[in-house]
C-alpha positions in Angstrom: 25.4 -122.9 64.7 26.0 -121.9 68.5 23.4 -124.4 69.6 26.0 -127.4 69.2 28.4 -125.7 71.8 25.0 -124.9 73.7 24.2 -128.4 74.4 27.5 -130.2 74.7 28.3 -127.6 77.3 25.5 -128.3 79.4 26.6 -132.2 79.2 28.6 -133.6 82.6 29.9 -136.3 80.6 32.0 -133.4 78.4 33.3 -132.1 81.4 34.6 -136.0 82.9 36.0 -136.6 79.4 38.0 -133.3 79.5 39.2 -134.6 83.4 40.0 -137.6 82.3 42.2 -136.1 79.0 43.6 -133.5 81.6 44.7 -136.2 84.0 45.7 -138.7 81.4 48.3 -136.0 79.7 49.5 -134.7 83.1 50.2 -137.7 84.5 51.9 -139.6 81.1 53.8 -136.5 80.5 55.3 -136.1 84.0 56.0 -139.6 84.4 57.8 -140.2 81.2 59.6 -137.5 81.0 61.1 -137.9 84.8 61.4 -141.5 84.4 63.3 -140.6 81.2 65.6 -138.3 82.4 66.7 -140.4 85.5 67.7 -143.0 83.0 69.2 -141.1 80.6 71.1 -139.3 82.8 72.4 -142.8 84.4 73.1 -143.9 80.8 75.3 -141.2 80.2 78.0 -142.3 82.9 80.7 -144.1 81.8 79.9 -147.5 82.4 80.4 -151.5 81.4 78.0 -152.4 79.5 76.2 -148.9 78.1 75.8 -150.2 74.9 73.2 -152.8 75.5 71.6 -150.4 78.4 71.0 -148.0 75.6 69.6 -150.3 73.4 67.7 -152.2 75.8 65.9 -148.6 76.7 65.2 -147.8 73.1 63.6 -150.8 71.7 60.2 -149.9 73.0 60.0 -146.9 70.8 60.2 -150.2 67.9 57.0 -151.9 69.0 54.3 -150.7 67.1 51.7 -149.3 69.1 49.2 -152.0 68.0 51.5 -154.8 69.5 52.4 -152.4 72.4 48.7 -152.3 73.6 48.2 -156.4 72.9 51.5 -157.0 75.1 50.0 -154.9 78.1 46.5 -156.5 77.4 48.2 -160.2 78.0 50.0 -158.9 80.9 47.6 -157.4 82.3 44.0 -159.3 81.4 42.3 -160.1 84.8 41.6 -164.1 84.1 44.8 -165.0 82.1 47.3 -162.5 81.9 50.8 -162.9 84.5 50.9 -159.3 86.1 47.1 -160.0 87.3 47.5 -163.1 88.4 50.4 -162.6 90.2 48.4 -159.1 91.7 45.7 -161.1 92.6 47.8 -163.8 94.3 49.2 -161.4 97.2 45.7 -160.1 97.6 45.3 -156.9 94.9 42.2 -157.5 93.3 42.6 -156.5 89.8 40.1 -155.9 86.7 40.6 -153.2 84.4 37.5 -154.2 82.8 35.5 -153.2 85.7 36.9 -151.0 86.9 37.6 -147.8 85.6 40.8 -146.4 87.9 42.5 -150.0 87.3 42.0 -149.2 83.4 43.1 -145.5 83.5 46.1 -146.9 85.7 47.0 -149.3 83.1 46.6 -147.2 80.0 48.4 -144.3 81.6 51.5 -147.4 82.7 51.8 -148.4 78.7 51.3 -144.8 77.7 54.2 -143.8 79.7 56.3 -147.4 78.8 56.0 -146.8 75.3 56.9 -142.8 76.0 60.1 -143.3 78.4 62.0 -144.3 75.3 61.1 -141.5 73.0 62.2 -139.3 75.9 65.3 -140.9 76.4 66.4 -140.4 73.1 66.2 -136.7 73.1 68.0 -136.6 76.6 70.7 -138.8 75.9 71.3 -136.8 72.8 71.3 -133.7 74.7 73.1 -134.6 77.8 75.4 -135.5 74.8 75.6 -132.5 73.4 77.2 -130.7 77.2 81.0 -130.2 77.1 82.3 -132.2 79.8 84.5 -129.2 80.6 81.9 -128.0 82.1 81.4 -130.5 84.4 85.3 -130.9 85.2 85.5 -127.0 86.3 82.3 -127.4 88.3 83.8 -130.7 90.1 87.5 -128.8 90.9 85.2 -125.8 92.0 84.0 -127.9 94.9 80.6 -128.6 93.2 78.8 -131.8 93.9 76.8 -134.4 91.9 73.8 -133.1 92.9 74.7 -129.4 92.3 76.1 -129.7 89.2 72.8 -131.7 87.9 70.9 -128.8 89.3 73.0 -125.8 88.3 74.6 -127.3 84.7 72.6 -130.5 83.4 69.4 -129.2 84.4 69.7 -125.6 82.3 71.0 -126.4 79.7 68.8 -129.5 78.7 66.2 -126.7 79.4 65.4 -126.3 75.5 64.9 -130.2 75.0 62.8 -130.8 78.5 60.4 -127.7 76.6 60.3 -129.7 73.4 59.7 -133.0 74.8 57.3 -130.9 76.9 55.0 -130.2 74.2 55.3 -133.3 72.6 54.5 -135.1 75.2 51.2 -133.2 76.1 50.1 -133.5 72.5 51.0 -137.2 72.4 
C-alpha cells in the first residue's frame, strides 16, 4: 500500500516533474493575469475604436486548444516555422525540440496567450462593475492615475484577481 509512495518518493525525476509543474503554474499564472489586467484596464478607457480592441483581445479564448497548440507549433517549429526563422536570422538559435528551456518557454508563451483572454474577460467585467463616482471624487480630491489604480481599482477587483487566482493555478 505505502510502498508505492515509498518508491516514487525516492525517484529525482518526481521531484523535477513537480519543479517543472511549480514553475510552469507560477510563471503562466503571473503572466497572464498581469498582462491581463494591463490590457483590460487600457480597454476600459474611453477610446476610438474599443469595440474591435475588445474583440480583438477575446477571440483567443475561441481557438480551441488543439488549433491553439498547432498555430504556436507552425510558428514556432525550428526548420519551417516564421518566429524561428526569423529568431535564427538575427543570431538566436532556436529548437524547442532540443532543447528543453526553449520548449518550457514556448509552452508557458501559448499557455499564457491562450490565458490573457480568459483573464481579460473577468477584468473588464469587473473594472465594469466600479462606479465611476468613485473615480471622479478621487480625481477632484487631488488623486492621480496611479493612486487611484492603487488605492480604488486595485481593491476592489481584489475578489476577481482571487478567483482568477485559483483558476489560473489549477488551469
Amino acid at each position: 500500500w505505502l510502498e508505492n509512495y515509498h518508491e516514487l518518493l525516492r525517484q529525482p525525476e518526481y521531484y523535477r516533474a513537480m519543479w517543472n509543474t511549480a514553475v510552469f503554474a507560477s510563471t503562466v499564472t503571473f503572466l497572464s493575469l498581469s498582462i491581463a489586467l494591463l490590457l483590460a484596464v487600457q480597454a476600459d478607457k474611453q477610446i476610438r475604436g474599443a469595440a474591435v480592441y475588445k474583440t480583438l483581445l477575446i477571440w483567443p479564448y475561441a481557438v480551441a486548444p488543439a488549433v491553439a497548440g498547432v498555430l504556436w507549433l507552425f510558428m514556432f517549429q525550428p526548420s519551417l516555422g516564421l518566429v524561428a526563422r526569423g529568431m535564427r536570422s538575427i543570431g538566436m538559435p532556436w529548437d524547442p525540440l532540443l532543447n528543453g528551456t526553449h520548449a518550457m518557454t514556448l509552452v508557458v508563451l501559448a499557455s499564457t496567450w491562450k490565458q490573457i483572454s480568459y483573464n481579460f474577460l473577468f477584468f473588464l467585467a469587473g473594472l465594469q462593475a466600479i462606479p465611476r463616482s468613485v473615480y471622479e471624487a478621487a480625481a477632484i480630491d487631488g488623486a492621480r492615475p496611479v493612486r487611484r489604480f492603487w488605492t480604488i481599482t486595485f481593491p476592489l477587483l481584489s475578489p476577481t484577481a482571487f478567483f482568477l487566482l485559483v483558476v489560473n493555478i489549477v488551469y
